[in-house]
N, C-alpha and C positions, 0 to 999 in steps of 0.2 A: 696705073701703078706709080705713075710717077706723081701725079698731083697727091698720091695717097704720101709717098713719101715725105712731099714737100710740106705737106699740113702735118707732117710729124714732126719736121726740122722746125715748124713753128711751134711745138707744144712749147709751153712754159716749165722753165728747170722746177724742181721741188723749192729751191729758195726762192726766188721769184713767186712762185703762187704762195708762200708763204708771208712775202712780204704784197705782195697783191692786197693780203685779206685783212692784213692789220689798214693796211692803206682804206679800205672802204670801211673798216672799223671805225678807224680816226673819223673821218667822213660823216658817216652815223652820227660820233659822239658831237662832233659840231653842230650839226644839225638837230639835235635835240636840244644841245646845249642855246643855242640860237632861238628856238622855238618858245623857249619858257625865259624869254625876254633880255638874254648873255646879249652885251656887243659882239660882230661877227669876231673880230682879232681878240679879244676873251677868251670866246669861246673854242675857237680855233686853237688857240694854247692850253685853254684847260683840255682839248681833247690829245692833245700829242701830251698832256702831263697825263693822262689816266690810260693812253694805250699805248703809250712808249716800254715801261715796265714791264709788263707783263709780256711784249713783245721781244724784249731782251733778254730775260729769265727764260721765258716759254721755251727758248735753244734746249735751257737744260731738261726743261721738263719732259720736250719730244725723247732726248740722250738719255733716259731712265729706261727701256726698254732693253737699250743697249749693255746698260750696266747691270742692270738685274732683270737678265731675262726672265722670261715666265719659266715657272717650274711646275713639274705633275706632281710634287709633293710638298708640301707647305706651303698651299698658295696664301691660308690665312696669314701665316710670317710678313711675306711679301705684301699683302694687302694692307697689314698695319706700316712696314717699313715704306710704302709708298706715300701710304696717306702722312704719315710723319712727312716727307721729305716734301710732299706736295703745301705741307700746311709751313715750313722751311722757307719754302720758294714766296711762297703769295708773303709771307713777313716781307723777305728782300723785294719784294713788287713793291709794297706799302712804301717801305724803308726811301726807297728811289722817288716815287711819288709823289710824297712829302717836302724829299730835298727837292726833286723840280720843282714845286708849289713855291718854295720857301727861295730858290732862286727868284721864279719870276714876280712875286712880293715885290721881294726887294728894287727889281730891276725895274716894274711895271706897275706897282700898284702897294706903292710903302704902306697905304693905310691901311691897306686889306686885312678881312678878318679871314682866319688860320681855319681852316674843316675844322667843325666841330666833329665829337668821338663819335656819333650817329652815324655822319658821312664818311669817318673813317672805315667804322667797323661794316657800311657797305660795302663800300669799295675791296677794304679786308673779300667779300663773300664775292664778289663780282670776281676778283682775280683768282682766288681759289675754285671757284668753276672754271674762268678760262683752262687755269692750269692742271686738272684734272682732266677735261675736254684734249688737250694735247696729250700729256699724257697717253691718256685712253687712245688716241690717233695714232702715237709715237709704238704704243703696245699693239694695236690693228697691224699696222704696214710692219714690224717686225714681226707677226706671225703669218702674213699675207706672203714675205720674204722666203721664210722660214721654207712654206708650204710649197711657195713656187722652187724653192733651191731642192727638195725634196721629191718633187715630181719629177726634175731635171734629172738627180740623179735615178731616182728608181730607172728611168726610160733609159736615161744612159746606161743604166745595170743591163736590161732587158737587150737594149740592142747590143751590146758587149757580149752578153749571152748567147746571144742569136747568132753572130758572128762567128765567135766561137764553134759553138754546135756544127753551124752548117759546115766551117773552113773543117773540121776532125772529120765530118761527114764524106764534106769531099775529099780529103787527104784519102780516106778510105776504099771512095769509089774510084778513086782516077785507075784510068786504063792501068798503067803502068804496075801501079801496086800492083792491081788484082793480077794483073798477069802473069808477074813476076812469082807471086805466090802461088797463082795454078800451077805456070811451070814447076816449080819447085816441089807442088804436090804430086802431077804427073810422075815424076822419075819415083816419089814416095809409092805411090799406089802398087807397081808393082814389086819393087823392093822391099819397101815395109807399109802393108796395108793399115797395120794398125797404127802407127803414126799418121798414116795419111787419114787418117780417119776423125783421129784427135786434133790436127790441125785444121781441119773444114769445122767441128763442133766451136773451136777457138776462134777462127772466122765468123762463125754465125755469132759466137758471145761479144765479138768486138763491136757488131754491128747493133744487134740488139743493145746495147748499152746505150750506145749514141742514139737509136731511137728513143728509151726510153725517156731519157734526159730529156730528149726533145719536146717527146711527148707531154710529159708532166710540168714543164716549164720553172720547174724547182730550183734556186738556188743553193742549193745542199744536197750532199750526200753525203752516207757514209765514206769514211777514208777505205775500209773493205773494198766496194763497191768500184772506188777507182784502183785501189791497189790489185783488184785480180780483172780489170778491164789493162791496165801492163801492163800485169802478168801476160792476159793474150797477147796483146800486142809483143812481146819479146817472144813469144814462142814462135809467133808466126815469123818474126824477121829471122830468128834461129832457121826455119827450116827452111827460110830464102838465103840468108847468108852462109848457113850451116856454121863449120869451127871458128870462121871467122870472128862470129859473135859470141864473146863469153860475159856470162850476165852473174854478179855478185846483189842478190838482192836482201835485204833482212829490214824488217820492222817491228819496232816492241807494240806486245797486243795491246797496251792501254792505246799505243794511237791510235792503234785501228779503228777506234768507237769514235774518233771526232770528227766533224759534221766537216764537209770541203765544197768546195766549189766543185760541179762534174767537171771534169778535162782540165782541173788545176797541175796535175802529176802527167800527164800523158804527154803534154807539150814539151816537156824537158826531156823526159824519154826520146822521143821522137828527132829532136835537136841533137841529142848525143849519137843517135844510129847514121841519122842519115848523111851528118855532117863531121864525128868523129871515129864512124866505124867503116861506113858503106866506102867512101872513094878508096879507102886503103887496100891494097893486096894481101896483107899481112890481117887486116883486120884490127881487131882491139878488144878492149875491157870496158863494158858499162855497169857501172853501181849504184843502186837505185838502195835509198835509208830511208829511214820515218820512224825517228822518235819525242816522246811527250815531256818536257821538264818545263820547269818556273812558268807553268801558266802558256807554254807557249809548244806548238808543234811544229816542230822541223822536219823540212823535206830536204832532200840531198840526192844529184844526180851529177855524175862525176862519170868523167871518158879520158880514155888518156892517149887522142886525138893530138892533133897541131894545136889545137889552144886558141884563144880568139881573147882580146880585147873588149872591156867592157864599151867602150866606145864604137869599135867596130858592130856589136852588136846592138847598138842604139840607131846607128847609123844602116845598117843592111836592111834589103828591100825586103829578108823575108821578115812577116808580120808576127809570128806565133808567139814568142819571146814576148815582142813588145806588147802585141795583143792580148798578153796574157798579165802584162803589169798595169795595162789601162783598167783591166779588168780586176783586180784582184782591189786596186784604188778604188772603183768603184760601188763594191760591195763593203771593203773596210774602212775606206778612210787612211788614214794615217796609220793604220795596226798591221798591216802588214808589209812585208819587208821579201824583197827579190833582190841577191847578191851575186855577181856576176865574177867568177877570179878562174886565172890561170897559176895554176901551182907551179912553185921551181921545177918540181919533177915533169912538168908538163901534162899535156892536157888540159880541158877544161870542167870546171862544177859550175854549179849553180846551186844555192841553198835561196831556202821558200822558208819562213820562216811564218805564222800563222796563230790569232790567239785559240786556243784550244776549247773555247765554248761554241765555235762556227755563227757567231755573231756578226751584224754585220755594222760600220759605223752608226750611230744615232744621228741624225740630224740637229 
């Protein structure tokens, strides 16, 4: 492992093998140049004047990739505007060429005769392949990039996912819960069977959801699908908390049809029970919203709880919160938005804010 490492510490940086290849290029051109009869120091200079240029430009030619990345539509555009900038570059190759020629004339060789337009318009054709060849290299490694930064995050989605799932899984299985909510049903069963009865089918629906999700492996769902996987969830803490728990929930049906992450809403919910309703004696108010405007859907979960610090919540051991905006980053990108505030009135919200086509960033 470690010899494996230390021949990594040796690899050579990108500029380095960059400058490597022009180095055995020059080399080359001496050598041919030498061959067909050049003094060596001649030739030696005519090879750094003919792959000096194109090795200074070429920077820009590999930086074309970066500027005009590839596109899935109007590659023809892009093809002419490259070959334009590529046939740009080999002019300024020529241009530089020339002047080093016309310096070392002067310096080495007053009498010397000037490249005639033959030798020029090769060299012209020599440099515009090197610099299409970059180019073309410069467009490789930024889609090689692309593809590797793209698999990074899919897998990051996936195991965000997985995490997820499993932590709402076990949030569900732990002793505690389930027992607290048998008890709860116990006293139900014989006071009110028919309660008790709708709270065990709400059980079975909270569980089943998180399988299904699991199952399928889907990043989407309908907003329905979590909005009434909540819903159980709030019934059931209803019938462990009882009065303690009052629940204001309301969502406009247009949001309902927009595509969400599973267990995007359930964690805020959750966050508001157990930490701005459960320790209290008194109990409290949880408000759970979902509505669609400008393109964007807003979630809202509001307790009026002690209240917490957006920083205290960056900072606390438990994960859900945070786990849930690593995750939301990783499916969007920059598009979505998790806000953390303590109102004057006290208590605390959190608003999710979401583009409404359930898209996920583009790479």
């Amino acid at each position: 492992m470690e010899a494996a490492k230390s021949r990594e510490g040796r690899l050579p940086t990108p500029r380095a093998a960059y400058a490597a290849a022009w180095v055995v290029l020059t080399a080359v051109y001496t050598a041919l140049f030498a061959a067909s009869g050049v003094p060596v120091p001649m030739a030696a200079r005519g090879a750094i004047a003919a792959a000096l240029p194109p090795a200074l430009v070429g920077l820009a030619a590999l930086g074309l990739a970066r500027r005009w990345p590839w596109p899935t539509e109007g590659r023809w555009r892009l093809a002419a505007r490259l070959i334009a900038a590529i046939l740009g570059l080999a002019v300024l190759s020529i241009g530089i060429w020339l002047a080093i020629l016309e310096v070392d004339f002067r310096l080495f060789n007053p009498g010397g005769r000037r490249p005639a337009a033959p030798i020029v318009a090769w060299q012209f054709m020599i440099d515009f392949l090197l610099l299409s060849a970059l180019a073309g290299a410069g467009y490789a490694r930024h889609t090689a990039e692309a593809l590797r930064r793209a698999r990074e995050e899919a897998a990051r989605a996936d195991a965000l996912r997985a995490r997820a799932e499993l932590q709402l899984l076990r949030s569900q299985v732990q002793p505690h819960f389930i027992l607290n909510v048998l008890h709860a049903l116990l006293g139900l069963v014989r006071r009110d069977p028919a309660r008790a009865e709708a709270a065990l089918e709400r059980l079975g629906e909270l569980l089943r959801f998180g399988q299904e999700a699991h199952r399928s492996g889907s990043d989407w769902v309908p907003l329905s699908r979590e909005w009434d996987f909540v819903g159980s969830y709030l019934e059931l803490e209803r019938v462990r908390l009882g009065d303690r728990l009052r629940v204001e929930i309301r969502a406009d049906p247009a949001a309902l049809e927009v595509p969400v992450p599973p267990f995007a809403l359930q964690p805020l919910v959750e966050n508001a029970v157990v930490h701005g309703i459960a320790p209290r004696a008194a109990g409290g108010r949880v408000s759970v919203t979902a509505r669609r405007a400008g393109g964007r859907l807003r979630l809202e979960v509001e307790d009026d709880g002690p209240g917490a610090r957006a920083a205290d919540v960056a900072a606390s051991p438990r994960t859900g919160l945070r786990l849930l905006q690593e995750r939301l980053t990783a499916l969007y990108g920059g598009r979505a938005e998790v806000r953390f505030d303590t109102p004057e009135t006290g208590g605390f919200a959190v608003s999710l804010e979401l583009p409404d086509d359930g898209s996920a960033e583009a790479p």
